[in-house]
mmCIF file of the N, C-alpha and C atoms, coordinates in Angstrom:
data_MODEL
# 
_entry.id   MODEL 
# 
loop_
_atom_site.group_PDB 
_atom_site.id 
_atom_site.type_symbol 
_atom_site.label_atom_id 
_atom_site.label_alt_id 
_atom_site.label_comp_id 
_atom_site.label_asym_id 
_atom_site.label_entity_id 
_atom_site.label_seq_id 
_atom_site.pdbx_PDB_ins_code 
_atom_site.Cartn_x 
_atom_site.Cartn_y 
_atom_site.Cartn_z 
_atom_site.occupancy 
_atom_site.B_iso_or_equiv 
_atom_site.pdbx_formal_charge 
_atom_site.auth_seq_id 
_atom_site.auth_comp_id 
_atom_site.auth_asym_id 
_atom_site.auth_atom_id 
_atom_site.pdbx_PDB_model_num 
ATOM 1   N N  . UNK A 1 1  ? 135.320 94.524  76.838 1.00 0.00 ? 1  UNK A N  1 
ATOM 2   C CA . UNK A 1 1  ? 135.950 95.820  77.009 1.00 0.00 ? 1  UNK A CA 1 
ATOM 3   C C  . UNK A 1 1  ? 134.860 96.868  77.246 1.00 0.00 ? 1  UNK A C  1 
ATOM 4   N N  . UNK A 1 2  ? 135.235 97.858  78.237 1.00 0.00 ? 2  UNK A N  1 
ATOM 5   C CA . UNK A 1 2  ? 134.077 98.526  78.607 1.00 0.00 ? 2  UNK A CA 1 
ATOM 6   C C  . UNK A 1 2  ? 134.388 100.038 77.182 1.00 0.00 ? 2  UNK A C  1 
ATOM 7   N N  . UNK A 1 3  ? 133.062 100.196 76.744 1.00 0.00 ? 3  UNK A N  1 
ATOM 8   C CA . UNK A 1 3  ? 132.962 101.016 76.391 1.00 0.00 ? 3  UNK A CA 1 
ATOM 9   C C  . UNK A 1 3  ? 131.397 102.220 76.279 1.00 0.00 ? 3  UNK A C  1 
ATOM 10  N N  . UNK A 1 4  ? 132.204 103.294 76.169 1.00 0.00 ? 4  UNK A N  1 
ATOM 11  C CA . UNK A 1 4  ? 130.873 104.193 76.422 1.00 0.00 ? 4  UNK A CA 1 
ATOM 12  C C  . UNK A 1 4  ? 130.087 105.012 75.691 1.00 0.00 ? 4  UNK A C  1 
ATOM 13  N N  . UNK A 1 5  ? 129.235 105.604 75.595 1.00 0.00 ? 5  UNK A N  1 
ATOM 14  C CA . UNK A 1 5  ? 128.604 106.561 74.227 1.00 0.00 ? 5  UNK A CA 1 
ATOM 15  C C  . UNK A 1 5  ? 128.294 107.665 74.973 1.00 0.00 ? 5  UNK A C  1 
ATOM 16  N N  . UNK A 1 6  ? 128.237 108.642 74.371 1.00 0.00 ? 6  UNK A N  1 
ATOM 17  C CA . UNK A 1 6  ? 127.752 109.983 74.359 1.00 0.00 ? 6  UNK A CA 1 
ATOM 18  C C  . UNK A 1 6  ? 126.939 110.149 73.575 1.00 0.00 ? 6  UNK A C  1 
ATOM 19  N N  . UNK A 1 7  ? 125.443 110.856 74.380 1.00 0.00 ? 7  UNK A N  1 
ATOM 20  C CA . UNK A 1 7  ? 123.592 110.356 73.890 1.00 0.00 ? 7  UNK A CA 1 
ATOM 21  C C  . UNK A 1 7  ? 123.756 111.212 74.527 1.00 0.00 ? 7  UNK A C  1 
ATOM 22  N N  . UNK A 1 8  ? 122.132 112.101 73.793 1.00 0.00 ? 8  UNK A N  1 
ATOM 23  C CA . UNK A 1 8  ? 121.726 113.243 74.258 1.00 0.00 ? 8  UNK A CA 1 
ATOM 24  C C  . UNK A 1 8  ? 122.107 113.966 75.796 1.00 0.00 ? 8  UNK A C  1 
ATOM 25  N N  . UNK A 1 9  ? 123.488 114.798 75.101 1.00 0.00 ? 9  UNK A N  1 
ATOM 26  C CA . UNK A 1 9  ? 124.197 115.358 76.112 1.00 0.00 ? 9  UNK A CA 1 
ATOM 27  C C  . UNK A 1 9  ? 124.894 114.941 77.316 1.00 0.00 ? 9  UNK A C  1 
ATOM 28  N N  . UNK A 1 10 ? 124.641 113.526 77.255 1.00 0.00 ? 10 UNK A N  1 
ATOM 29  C CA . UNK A 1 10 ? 125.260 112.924 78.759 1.00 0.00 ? 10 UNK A CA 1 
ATOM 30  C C  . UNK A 1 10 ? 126.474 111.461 78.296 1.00 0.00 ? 10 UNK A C  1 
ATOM 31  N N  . UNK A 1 11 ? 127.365 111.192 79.120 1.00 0.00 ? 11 UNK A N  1 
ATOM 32  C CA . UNK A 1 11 ? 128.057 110.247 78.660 1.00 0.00 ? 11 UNK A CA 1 
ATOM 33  C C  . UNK A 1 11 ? 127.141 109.618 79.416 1.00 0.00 ? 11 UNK A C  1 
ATOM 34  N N  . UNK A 1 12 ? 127.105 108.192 79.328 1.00 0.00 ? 12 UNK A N  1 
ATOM 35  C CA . UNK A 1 12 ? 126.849 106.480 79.945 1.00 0.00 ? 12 UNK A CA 1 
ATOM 36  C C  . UNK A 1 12 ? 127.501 105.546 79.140 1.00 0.00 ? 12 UNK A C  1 
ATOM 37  N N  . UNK A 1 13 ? 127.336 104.794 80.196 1.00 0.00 ? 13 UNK A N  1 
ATOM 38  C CA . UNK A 1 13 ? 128.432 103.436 80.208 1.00 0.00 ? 13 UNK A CA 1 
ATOM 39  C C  . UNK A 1 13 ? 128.997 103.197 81.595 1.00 0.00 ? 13 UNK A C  1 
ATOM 40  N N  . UNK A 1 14 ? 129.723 102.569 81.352 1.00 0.00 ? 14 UNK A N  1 
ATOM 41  C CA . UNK A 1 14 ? 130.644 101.252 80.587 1.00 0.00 ? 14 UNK A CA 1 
ATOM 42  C C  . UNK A 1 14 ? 129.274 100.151 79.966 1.00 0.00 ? 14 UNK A C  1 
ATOM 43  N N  . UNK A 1 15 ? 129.313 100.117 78.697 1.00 0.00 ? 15 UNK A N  1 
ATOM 44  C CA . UNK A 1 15 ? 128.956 99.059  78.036 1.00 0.00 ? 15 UNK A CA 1 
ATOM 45  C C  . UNK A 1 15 ? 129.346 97.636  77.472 1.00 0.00 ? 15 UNK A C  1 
ATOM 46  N N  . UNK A 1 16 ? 128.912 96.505  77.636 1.00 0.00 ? 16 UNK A N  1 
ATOM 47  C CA . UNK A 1 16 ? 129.561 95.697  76.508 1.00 0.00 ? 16 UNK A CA 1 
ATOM 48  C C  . UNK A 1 16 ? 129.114 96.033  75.079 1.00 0.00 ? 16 UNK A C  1 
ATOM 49  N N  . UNK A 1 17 ? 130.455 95.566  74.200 1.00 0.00 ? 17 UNK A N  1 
ATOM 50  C CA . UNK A 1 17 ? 130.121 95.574  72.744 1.00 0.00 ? 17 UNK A CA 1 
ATOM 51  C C  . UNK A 1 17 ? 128.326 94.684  72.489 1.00 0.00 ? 17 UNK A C  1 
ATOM 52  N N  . UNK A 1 18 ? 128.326 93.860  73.496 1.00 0.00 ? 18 UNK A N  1 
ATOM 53  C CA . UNK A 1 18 ? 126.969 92.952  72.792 1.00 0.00 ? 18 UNK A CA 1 
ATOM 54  C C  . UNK A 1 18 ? 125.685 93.629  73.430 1.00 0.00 ? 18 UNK A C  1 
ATOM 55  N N  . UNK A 1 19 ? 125.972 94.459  74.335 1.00 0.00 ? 19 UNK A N  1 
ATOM 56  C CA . UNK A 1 19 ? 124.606 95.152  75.086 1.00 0.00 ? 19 UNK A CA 1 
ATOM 57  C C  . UNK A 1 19 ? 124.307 96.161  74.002 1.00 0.00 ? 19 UNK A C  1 
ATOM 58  N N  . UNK A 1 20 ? 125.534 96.953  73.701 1.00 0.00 ? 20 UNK A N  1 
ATOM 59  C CA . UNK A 1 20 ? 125.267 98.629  72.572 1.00 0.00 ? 20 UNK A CA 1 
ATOM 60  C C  . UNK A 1 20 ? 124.794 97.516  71.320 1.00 0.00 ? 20 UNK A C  1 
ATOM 61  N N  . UNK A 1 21 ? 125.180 96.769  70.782 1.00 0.00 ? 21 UNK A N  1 
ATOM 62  C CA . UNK A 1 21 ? 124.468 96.167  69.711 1.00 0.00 ? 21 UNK A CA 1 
ATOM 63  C C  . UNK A 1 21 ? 123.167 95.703  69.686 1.00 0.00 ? 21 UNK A C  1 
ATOM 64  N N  . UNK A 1 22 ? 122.780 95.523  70.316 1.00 0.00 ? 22 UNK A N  1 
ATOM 65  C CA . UNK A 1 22 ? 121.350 94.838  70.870 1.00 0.00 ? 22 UNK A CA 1 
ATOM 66  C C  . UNK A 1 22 ? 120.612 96.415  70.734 1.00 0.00 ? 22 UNK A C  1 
ATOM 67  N N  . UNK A 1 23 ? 120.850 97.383  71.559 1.00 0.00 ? 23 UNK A N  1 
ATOM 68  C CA . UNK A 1 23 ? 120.030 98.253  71.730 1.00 0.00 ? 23 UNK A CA 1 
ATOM 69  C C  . UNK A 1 23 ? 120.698 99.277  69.893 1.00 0.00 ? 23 UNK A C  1 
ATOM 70  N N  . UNK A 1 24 ? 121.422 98.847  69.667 1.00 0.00 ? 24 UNK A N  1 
ATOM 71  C CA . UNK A 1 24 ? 121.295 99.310  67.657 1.00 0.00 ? 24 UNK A CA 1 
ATOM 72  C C  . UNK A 1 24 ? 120.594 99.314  67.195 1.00 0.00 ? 24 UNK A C  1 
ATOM 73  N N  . UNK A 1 25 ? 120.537 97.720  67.577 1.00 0.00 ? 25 UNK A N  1 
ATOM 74  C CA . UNK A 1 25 ? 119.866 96.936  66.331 1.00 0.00 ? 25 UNK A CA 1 
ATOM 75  C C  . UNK A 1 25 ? 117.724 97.482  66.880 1.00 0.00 ? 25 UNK A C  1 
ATOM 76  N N  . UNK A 1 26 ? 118.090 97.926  68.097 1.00 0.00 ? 26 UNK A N  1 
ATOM 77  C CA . UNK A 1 26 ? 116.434 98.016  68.715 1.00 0.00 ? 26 UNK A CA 1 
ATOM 78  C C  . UNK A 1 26 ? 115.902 99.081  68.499 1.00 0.00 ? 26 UNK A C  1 
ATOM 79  N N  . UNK A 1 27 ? 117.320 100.261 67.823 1.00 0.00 ? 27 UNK A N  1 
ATOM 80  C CA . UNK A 1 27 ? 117.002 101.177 67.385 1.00 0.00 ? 27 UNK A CA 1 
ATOM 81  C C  . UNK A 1 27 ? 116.495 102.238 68.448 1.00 0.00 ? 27 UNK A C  1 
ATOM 82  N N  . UNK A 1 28 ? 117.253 101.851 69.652 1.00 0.00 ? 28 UNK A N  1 
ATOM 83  C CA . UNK A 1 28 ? 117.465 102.740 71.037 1.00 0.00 ? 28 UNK A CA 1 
ATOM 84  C C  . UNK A 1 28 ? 118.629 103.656 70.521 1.00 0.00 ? 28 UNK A C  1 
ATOM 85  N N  . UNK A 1 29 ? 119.580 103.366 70.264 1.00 0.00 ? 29 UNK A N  1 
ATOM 86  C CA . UNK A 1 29 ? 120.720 104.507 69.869 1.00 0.00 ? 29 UNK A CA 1 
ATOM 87  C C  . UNK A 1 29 ? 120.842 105.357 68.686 1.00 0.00 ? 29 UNK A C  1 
ATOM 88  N N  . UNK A 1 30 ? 120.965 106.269 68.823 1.00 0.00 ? 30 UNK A N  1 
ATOM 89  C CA . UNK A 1 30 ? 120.532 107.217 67.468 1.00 0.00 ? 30 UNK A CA 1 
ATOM 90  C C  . UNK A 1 30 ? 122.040 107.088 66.500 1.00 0.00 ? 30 UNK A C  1 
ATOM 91  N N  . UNK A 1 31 ? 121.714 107.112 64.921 1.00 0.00 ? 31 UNK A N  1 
ATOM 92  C CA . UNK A 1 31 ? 122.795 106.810 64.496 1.00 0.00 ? 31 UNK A CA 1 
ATOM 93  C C  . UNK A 1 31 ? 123.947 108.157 64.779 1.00 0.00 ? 31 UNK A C  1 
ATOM 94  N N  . UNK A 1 32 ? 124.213 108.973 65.461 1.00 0.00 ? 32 UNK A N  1 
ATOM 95  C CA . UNK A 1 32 ? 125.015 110.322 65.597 1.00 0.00 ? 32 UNK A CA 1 
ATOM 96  C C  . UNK A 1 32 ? 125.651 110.199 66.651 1.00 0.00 ? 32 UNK A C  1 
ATOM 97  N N  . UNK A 1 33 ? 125.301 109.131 67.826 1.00 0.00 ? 33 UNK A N  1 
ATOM 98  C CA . UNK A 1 33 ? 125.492 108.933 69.005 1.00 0.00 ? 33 UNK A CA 1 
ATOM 99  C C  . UNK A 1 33 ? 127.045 108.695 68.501 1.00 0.00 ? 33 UNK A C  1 
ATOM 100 N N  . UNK A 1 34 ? 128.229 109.210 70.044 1.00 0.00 ? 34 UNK A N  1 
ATOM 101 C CA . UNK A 1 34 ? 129.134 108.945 69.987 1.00 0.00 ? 34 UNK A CA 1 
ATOM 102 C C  . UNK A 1 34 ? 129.647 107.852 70.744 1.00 0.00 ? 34 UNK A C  1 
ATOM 103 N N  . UNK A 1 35 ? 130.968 106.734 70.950 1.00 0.00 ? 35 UNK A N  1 
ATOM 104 C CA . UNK A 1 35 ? 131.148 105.978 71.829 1.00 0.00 ? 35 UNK A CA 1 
ATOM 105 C C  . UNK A 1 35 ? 132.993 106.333 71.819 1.00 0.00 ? 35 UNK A C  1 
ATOM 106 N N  . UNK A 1 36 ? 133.439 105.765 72.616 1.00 0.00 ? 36 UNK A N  1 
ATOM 107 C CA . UNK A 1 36 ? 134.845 105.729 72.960 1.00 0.00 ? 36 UNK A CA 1 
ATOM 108 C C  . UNK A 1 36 ? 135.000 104.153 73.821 1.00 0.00 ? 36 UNK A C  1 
ATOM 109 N N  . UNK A 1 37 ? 136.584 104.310 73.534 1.00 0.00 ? 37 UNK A N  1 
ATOM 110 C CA . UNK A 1 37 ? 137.190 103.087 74.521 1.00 0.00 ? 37 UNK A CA 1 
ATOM 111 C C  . UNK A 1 37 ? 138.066 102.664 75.157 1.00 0.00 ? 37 UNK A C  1 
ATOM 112 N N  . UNK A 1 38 ? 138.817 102.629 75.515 1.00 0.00 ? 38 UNK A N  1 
ATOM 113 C CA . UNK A 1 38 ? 140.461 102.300 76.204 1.00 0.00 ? 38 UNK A CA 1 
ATOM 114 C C  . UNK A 1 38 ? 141.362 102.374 75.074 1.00 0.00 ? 38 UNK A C  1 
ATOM 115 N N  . UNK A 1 39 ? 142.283 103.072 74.746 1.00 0.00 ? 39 UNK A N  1 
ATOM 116 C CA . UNK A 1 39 ? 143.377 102.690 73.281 1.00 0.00 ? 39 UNK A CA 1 
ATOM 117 C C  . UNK A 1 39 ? 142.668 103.781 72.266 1.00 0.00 ? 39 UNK A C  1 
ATOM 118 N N  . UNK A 1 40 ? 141.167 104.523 72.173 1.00 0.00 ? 40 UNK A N  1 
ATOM 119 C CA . UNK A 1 40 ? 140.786 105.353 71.399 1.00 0.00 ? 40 UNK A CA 1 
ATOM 120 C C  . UNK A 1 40 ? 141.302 106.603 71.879 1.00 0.00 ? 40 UNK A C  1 
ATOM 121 N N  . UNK A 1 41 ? 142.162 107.789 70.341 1.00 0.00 ? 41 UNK A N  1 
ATOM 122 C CA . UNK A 1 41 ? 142.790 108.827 70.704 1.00 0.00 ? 41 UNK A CA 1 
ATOM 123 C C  . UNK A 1 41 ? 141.610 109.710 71.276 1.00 0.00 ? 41 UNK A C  1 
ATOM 124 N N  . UNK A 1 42 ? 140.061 109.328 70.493 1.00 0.00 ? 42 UNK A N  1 
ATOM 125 C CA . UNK A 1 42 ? 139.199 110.289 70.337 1.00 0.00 ? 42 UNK A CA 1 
ATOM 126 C C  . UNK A 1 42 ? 137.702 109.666 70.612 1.00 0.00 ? 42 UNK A C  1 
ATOM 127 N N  . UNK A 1 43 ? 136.373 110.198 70.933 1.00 0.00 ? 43 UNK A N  1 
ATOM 128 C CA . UNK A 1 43 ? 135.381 109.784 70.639 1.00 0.00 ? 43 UNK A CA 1 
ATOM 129 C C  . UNK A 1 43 ? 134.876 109.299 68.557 1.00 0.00 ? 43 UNK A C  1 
ATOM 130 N N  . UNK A 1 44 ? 134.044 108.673 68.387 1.00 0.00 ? 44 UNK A N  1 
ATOM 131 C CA . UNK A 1 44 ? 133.918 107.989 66.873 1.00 0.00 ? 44 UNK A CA 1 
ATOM 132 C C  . UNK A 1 44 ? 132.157 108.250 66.956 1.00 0.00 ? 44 UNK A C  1 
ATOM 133 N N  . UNK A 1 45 ? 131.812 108.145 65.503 1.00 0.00 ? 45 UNK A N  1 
ATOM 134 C CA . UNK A 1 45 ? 130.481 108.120 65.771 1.00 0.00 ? 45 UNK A CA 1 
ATOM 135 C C  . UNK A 1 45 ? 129.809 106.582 65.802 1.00 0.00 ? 45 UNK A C  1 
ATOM 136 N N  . UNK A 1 46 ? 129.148 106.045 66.635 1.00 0.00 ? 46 UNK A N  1 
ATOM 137 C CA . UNK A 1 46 ? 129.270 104.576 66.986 1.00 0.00 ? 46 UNK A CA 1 
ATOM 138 C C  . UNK A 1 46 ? 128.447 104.051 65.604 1.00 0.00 ? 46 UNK A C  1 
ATOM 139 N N  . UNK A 1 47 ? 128.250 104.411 65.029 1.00 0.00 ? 47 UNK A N  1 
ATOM 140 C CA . UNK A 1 47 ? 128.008 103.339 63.442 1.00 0.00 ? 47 UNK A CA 1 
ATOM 141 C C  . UNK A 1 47 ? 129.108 103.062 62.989 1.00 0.00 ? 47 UNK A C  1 
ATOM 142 N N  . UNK A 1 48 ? 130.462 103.740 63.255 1.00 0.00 ? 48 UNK A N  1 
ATOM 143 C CA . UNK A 1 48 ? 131.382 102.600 62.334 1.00 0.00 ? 48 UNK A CA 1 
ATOM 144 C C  . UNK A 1 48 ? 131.880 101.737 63.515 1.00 0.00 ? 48 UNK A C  1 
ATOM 145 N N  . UNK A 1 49 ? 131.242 101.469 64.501 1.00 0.00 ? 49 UNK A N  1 
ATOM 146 C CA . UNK A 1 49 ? 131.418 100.903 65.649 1.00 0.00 ? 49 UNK A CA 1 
ATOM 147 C C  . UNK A 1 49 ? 130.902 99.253  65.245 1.00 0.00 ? 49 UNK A C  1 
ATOM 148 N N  . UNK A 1 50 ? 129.199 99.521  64.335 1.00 0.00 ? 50 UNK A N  1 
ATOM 149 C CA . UNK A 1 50 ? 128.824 98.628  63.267 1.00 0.00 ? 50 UNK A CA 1 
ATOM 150 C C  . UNK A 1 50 ? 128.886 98.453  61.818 1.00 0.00 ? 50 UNK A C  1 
ATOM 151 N N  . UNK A 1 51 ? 129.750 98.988  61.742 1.00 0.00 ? 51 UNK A N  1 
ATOM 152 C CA . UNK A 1 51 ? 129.982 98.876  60.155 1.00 0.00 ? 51 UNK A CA 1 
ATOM 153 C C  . UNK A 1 51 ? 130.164 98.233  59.610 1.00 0.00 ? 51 UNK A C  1 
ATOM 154 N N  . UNK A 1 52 ? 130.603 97.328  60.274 1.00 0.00 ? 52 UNK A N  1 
ATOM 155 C CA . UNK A 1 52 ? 131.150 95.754  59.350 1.00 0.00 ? 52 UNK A CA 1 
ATOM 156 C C  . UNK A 1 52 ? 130.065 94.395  60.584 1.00 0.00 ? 52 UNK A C  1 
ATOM 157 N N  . UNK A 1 53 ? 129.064 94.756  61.365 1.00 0.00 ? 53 UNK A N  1 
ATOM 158 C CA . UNK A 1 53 ? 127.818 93.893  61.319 1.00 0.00 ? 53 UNK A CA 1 
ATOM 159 C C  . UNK A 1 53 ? 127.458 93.727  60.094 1.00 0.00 ? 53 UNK A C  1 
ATOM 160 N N  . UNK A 1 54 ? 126.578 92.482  59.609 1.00 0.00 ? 54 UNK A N  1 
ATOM 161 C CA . UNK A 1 54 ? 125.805 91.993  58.387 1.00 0.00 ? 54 UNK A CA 1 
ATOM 162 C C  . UNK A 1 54 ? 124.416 91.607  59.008 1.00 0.00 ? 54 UNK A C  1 
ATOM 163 N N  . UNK A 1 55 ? 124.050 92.065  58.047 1.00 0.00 ? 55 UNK A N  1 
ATOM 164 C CA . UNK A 1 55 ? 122.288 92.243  58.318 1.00 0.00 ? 55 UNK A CA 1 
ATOM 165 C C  . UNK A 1 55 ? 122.053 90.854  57.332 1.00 0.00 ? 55 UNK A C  1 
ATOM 166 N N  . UNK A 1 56 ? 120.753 90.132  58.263 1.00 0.00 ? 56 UNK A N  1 
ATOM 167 C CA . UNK A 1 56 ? 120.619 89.048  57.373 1.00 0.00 ? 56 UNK A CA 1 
ATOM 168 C C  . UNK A 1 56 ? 120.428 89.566  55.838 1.00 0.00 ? 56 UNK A C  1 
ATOM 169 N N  . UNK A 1 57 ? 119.965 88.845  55.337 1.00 0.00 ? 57 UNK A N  1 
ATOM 170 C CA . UNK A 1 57 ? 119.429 88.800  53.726 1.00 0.00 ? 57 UNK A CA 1 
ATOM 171 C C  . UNK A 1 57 ? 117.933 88.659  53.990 1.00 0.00 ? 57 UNK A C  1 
ATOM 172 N N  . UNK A 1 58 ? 117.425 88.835  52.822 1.00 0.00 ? 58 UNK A N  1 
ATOM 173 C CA . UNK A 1 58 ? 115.261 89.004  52.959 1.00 0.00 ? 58 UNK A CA 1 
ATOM 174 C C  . UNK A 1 58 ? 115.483 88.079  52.533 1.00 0.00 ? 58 UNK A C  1 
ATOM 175 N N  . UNK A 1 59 ? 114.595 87.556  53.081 1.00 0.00 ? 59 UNK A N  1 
ATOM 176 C CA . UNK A 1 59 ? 113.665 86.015  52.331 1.00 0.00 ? 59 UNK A CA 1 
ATOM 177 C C  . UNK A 1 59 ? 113.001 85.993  51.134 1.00 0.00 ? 59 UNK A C  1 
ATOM 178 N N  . UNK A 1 60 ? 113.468 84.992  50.587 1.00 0.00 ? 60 UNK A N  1 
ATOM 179 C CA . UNK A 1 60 ? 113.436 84.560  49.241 1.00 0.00 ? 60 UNK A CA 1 
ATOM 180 C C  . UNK A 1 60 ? 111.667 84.474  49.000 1.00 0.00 ? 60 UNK A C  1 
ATOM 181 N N  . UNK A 1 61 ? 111.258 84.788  47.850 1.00 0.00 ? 61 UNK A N  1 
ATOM 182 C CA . UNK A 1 61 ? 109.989 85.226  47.257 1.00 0.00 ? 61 UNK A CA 1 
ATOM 183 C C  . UNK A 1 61 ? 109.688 83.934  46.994 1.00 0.00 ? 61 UNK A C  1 
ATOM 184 N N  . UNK A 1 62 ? 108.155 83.291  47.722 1.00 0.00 ? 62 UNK A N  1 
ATOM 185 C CA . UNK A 1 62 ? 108.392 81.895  47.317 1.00 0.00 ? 62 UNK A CA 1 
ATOM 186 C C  . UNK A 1 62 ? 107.469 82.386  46.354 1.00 0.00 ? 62 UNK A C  1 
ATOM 187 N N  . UNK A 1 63 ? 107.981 81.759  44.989 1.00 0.00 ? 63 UNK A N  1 
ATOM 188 C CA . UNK A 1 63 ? 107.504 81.908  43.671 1.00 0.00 ? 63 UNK A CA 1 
ATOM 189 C C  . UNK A 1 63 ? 106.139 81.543  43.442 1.00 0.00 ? 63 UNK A C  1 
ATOM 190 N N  . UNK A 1 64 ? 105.546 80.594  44.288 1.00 0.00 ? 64 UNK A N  1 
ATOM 191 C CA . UNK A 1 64 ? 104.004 79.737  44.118 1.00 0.00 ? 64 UNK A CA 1 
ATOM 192 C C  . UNK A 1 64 ? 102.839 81.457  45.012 1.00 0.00 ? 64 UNK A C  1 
ATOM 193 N N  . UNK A 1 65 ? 103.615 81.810  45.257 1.00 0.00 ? 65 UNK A N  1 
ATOM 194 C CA . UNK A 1 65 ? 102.501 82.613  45.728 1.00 0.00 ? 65 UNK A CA 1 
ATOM 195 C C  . UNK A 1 65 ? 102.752 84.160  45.008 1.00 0.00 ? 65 UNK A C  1 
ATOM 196 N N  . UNK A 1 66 ? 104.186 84.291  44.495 1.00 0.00 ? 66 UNK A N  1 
ATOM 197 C CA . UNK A 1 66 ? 104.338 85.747  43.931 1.00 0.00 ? 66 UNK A CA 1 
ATOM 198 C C  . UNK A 1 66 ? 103.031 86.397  43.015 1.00 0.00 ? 66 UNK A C  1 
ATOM 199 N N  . UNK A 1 67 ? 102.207 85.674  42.389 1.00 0.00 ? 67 UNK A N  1 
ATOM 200 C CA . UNK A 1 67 ? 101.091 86.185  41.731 1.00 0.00 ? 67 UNK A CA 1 
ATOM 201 C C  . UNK A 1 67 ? 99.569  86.652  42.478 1.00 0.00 ? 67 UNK A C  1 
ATOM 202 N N  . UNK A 1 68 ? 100.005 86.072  43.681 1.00 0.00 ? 68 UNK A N  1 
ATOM 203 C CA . UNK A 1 68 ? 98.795  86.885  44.853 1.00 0.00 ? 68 UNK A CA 1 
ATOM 204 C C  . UNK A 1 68 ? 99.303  88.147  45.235 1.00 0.00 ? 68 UNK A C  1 
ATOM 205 N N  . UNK A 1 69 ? 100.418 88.781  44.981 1.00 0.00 ? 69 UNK A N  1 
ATOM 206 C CA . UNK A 1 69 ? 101.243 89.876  45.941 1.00 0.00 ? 69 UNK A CA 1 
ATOM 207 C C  . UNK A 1 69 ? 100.609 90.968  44.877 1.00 0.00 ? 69 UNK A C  1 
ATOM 208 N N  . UNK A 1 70 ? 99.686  91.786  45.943 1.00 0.00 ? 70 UNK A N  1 
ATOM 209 C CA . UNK A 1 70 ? 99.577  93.326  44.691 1.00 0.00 ? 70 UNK A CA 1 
ATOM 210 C C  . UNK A 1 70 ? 100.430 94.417  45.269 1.00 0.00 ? 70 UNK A C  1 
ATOM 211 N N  . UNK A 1 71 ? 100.639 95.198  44.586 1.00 0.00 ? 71 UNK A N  1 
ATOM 212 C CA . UNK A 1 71 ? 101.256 95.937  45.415 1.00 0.00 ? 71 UNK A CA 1 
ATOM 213 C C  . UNK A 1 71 ? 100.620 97.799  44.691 1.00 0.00 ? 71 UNK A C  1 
ATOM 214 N N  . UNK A 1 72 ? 100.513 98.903  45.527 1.00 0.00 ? 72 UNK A N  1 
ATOM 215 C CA . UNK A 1 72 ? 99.740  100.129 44.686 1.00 0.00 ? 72 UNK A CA 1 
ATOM 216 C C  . UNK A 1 72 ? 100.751 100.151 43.543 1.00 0.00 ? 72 UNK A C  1 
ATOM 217 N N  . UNK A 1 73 ? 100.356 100.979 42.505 1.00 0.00 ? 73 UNK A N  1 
ATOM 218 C CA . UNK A 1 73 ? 100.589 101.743 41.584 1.00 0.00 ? 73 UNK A CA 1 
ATOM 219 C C  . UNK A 1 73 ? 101.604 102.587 41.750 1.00 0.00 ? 73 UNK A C  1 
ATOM 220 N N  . UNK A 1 74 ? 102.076 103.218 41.722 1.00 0.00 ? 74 UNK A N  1 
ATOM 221 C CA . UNK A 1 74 ? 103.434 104.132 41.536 1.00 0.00 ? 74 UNK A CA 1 
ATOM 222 C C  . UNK A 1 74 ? 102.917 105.650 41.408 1.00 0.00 ? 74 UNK A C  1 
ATOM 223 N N  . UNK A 1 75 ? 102.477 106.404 41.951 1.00 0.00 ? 75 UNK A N  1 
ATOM 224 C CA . UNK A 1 75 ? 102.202 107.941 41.474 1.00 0.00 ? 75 UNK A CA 1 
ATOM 225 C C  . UNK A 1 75 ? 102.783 108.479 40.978 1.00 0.00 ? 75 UNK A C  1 
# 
């Protein structure tokens, strides 16, 4: 489904859902940016566009090395 955003002052598009995600996640689209779509009454702000994406999980602390990790002090 083509959809489009509104970015610094200009509409563009037609996008796919998997192209605007890609450039999200690349941190090309600013989170304020707006998008619309066929069936929308209104423009949305395109983060709840990702709102329900899942971000992996961090990798697990392999325990054999956690005692080499320093990390500063806390001011």
């Amino acid at each position: 489904m083509d959809i489009y955003i509104y970015m610094q002052g200009r509409r563009r598009g037609p996008y796919e859902k998997a192209q605007l995600e890609e450039m999200w996640n690349g941190g090309q689209i600013p989170a304020d940016t707006f998008y619309w779509q066929a069936g929308m009454p209104q423009w949305a702000v395109i983060a709840d566009l990702f709102a329900n994406t899942t971000i992996a999980p961090p990798l697990s602390l392999d325990a054999g090395n956690a005692e080499s990790m320093r990390f500063p002090a806390a001011s």
